[in-house]
Every structure is written in structure tokens, then in C-alpha cells.
C-alpha positions in Angstrom: 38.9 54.6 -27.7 36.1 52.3 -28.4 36.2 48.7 -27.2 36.2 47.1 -31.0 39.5 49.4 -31.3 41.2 47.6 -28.5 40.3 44.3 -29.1 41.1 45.1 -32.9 45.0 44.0 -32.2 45.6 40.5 -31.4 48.0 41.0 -29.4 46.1 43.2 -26.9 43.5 40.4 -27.0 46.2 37.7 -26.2 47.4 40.9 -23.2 44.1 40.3 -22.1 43.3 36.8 -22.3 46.4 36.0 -20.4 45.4 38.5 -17.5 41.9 37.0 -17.5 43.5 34.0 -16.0 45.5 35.2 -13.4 46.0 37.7 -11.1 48.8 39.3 -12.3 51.5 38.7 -14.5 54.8 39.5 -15.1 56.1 41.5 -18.3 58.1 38.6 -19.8 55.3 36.1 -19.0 53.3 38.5 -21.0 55.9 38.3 -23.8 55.3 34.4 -23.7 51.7 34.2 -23.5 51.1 36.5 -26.6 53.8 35.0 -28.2 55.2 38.0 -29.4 58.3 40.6 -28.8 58.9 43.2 -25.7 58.5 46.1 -27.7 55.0 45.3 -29.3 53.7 43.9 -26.0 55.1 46.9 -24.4 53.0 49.5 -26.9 50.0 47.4 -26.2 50.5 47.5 -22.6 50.4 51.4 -22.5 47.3 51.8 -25.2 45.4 49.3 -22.3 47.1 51.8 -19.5 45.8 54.8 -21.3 42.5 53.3 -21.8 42.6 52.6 -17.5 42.0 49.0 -18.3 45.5 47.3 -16.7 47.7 48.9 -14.0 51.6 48.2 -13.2 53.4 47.9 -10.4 57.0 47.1 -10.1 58.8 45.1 -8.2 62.8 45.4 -8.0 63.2 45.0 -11.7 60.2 43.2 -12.3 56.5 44.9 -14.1 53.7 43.3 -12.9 50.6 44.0 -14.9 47.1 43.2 -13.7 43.4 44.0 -15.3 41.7 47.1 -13.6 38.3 45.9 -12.7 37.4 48.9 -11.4 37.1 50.2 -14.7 33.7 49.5 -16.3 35.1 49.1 -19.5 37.6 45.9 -18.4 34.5 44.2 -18.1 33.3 45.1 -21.6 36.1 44.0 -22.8 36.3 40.8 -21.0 32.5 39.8 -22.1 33.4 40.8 -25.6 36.8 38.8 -25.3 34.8 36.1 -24.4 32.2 36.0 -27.1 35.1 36.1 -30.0 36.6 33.6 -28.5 33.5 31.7 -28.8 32.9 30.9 -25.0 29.7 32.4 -24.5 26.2 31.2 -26.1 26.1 34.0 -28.7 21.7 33.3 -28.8 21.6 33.8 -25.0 24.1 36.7 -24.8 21.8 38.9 -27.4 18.4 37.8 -25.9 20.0 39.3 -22.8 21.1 41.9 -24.5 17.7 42.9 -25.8 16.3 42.8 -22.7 18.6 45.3 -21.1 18.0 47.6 -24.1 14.6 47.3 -23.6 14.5 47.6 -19.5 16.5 50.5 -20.1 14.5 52.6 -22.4 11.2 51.7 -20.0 13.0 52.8 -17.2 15.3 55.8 -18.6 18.9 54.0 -17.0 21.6 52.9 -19.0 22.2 49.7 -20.2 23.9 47.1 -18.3 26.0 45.1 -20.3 24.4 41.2 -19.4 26.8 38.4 -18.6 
């Protein structure tokens, strides 16, 4: 799935958002912090799994979720996360942009996505 898919739900952005800040969280904190219902958090949670970009653990009765950032994409996301939410110079972000795309076609590796 593409990353404009994900973050093309609200509340996986808010999933995200809220794992951006901490470590881990809980399933019901989750609930909360995208102000939402179980079920709906809960469909978004395994579209995020599928895509590798949160794990769970459980605890007794308790999910804990956490971002994957072993997975390349969680970054993408979190960049592009950042940018709608409007916390990242947008004119600096595509001059660096170009400039990967550019070092990258001189020197035949794929682009790196800048921070």
C-alpha cells in the first residue's frame, strides 16, 4: 500500500502521531489519543501491522503497540506525518528533496528520503 493510502485515514494518522511520542502505548490509550472507538482503532491497527509499520505485544490482558523503525517505510511515514501536520519547513524539505533526486540519478542509488 502506498504511504498517501495510509496516511489517507485520520485515524491511522492520529495511530501514528500518538506512537511518535512515545514508546509504546497501550490499546485503550490509543482509543483516547485518536479519539475514536475500539473497533475502528483496532482495523487501523492491523492495516499499519500488515503494512510492518507497528508491532504488538501483549501483556496479561494488555496490547501494547509500538512503531517498527526497522521498517523503512515508518520513517516515510513519520516525515510525511510531519510535513501535514505542518512541522517541517515545506521550502527546505523539497530543496532537499531535489538534491537527493539529483545525487541519485548522478550516482545510480536510490533516493534517500531527507529529514
Amino acid at each position: 500500500m502506498k504511504q498517501s493510502k495510509i496516511l489517507a485515514s485520520a485515524c491511522r494518522r492520529k495511530i501514528l502521531t500518538a506512537l511518535s511520542e512515545k514508546k509504546h502505548v497501550t490499546m485503550m490509550k490509543l482509543v483516547r489519543a485518536a479519539n475514536s472507538n475500539y473497533n475502528e482503532v483496532n482495523r487501523n491497527l492491523h492495516v499499519l501491522e500488515q503494512e510492518g509499520v507497528v508491532t504488538q505485544q501483549h501483556a496479561g490482558h494488555n496490547r501494547i503497540i509500538s512503531l517498527n523503525y526497522e521498517n523503512e517505510k515508518t520513517l516515510v511515514l513519520l516525515k510525511l506525518l510531519k510535513i501535514i501536520n505542518g512541522s517541517v519547513d515545506l521550502k527546505q524539505f523539497r530543496r532537499n528533496l531535489k538534491r537527493a533526486v539529483e545525487n541519485s540519478k548522478e550516482t545510480g542509488n536510490c533516493a534517500k528520503t531527507p529529514t
